[in-house]
N, C-alpha and C positions, 0 to 999 in steps of 0.2 A: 669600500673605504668608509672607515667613518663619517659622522654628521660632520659638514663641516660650512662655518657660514664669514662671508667675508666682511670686513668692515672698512669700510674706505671713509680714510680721515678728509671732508671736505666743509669744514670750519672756518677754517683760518681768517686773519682779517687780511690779508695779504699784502702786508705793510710795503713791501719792497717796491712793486709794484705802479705803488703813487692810487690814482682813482681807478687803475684796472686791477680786475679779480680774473688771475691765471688761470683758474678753472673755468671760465668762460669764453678765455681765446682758441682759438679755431685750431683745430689740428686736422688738413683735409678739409671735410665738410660738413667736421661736428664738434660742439665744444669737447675743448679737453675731458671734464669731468664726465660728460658722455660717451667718449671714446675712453674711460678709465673703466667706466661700467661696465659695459660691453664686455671688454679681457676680460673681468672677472666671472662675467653672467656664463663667457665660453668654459671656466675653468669649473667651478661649482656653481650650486644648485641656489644656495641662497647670498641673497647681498644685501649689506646694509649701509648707507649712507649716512653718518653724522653730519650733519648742516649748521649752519650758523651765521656767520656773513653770509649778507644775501643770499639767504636759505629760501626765498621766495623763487628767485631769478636762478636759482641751484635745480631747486622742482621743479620749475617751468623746463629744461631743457632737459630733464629725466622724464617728462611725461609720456608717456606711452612702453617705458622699462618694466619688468618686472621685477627689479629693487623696492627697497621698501627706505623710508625716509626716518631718523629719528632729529630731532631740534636738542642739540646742545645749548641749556638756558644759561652756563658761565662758559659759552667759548671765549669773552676776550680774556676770559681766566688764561689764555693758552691750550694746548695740544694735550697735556695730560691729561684737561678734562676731556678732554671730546676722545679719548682712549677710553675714559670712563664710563661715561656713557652710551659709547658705542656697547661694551661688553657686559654692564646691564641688560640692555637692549636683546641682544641675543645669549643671555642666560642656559636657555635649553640645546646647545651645540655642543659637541664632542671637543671641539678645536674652533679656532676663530681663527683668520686670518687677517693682521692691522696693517693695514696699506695705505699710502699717501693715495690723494686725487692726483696729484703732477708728474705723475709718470710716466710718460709719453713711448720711450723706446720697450714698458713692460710688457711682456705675451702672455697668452694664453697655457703655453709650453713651458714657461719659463715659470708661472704658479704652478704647473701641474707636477715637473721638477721640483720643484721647494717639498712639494706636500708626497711625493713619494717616497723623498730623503727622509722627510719627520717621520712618517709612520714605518719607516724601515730601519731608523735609530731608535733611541728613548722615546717614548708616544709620551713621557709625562715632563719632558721639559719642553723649554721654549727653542723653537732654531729658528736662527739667525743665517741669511746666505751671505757668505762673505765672497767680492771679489777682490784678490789680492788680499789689502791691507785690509778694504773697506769695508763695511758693516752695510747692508744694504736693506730692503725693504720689498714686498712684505714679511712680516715674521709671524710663526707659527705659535700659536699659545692653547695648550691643555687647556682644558676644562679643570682640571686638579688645578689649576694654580688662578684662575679666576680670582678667587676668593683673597688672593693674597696680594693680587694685582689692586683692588679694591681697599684692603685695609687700611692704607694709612688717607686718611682724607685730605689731608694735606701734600701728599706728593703722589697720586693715583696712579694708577696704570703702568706701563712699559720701561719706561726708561731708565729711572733710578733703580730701579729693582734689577733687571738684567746685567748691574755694574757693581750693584751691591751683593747680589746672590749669586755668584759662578754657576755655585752646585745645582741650579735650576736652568743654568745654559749650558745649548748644544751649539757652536756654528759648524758651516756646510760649505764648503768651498764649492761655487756655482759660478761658472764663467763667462757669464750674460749678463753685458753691459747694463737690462733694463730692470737689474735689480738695484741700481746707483739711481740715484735724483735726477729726473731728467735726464739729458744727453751723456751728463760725465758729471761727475764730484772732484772737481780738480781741491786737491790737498793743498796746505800751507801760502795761497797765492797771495796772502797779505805780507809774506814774512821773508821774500826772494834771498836764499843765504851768499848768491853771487851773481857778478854779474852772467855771466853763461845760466844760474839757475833763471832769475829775472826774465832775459831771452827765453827759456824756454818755455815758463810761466806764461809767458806774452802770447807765444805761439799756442801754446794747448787753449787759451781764452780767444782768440783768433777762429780756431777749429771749433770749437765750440759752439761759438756764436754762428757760424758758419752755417754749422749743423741743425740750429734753432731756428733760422731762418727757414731753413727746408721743411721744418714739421710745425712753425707756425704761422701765421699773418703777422708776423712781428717789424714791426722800425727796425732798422741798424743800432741803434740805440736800446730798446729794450732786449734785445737778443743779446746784445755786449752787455746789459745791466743782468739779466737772468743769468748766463756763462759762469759768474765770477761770484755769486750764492753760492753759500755753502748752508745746503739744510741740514737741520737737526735730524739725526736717528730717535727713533720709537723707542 
């Protein structure tokens, strides 16, 4: 298999949150962003970590990894830059893989799936694993398109480019919940079109938080404030 080297977005200023940084609560008996490495260090050979909010206390709980650290100096710019920077960073790879830090239900298996699908379709677009409806994470980016991900300096990396360029996306229908944010990406739960939808909205934020509680140290309260997030796709 080609080079291929990972980049795990962990930036963020994690506004939602309040004073905690979600990459730092305990999944088990290691922070998140620790047990985010790890899956990736299982799947490929190289990994890279974009930092920024307490990017100090990020390296403190990666020390003794064999990731390598880059410092995002406009993270509170947002997530594009730290897309950016990351794929700078590792320039010389076949393919990059851009992945959130908060993934908690992602495996090993479930990257090694994404990256078999990509080099057994078009190797020169981007794939995307869709469950269902959902757009999920991480997604696979050529080396051919680096260059194009970088161009506009003003809106860098993944996101607008994948909506604006089709002819450069592939998605992958992959049925593995731990390509969604977290436990689940519940859709539309600001917007309940009934009461029965409402009800059930309640109920999937219920299970949820349920579920959040099992894979973190979390309050009742943060667990139901994380649930009902709905994070941005790359």
């Amino acid at each position: 298999m080609p080079e291929v080297t990972a980049i795990i977005l962990a930036a963020g200023l994690s506004r939602r949150m309040g004073a905690l940084n979600k990459l730092l609560l305990p999944v088990g008996d290691v922070p998140l962003i620790r047990k985010m490495v790890d899956v990736y260090s299982t799947a490929v050979g190289s990994v890279l970590v974009v930092t920024g909010h307490q990017a100090s206390e990020v390296e403190t709980v990666l020390a003794g990894s064999s990731v390598k650290t880059v410092f995002n100096t406009e993270y509170r710019n947002g997530q594009p830059t730290s897309v950016a920077c990351g794929l700078r960073a590792a320039s010389n790879a076949d393919a990059v893989l851009i992945g959130l830090g908060d993934q908690p239900l992602l495996s090993a298996d479930d990257i090694h799936a994404l990256l078999v699908t990509h080099f057994s379709a078009d190797r020169s677009r981007i794939s995307i694993p869709m469950n269902g409806d959902q757009r999920g994470n991480p997604i696979v980016v050529p080396d051919n398109l680096f260059a194009r991900l970088l161009a506009d300096p003003k809106s860098p990396g993944c996101r607008e480019f994948t909506r604006t360029h089709p002819e450069h996306v592939q998605f992958h229908p992959l049925a593995s919940a731990g390509y969604l944010y977290g436990p689940g990406h519940p859709r539309g739960l600001r917007r309940p079109q009934s009461r029965n939808a409402g009800e059930n909205h309640m109920q999937t934020i219920r299970q949820l938080a349920a579920r959040l509680r099992q894979k973190f140290t979390l309050t009742p309260q943060q667990a139901d404030h994380l649930a009902t997030i709905k994070f941005p796709c790359c």
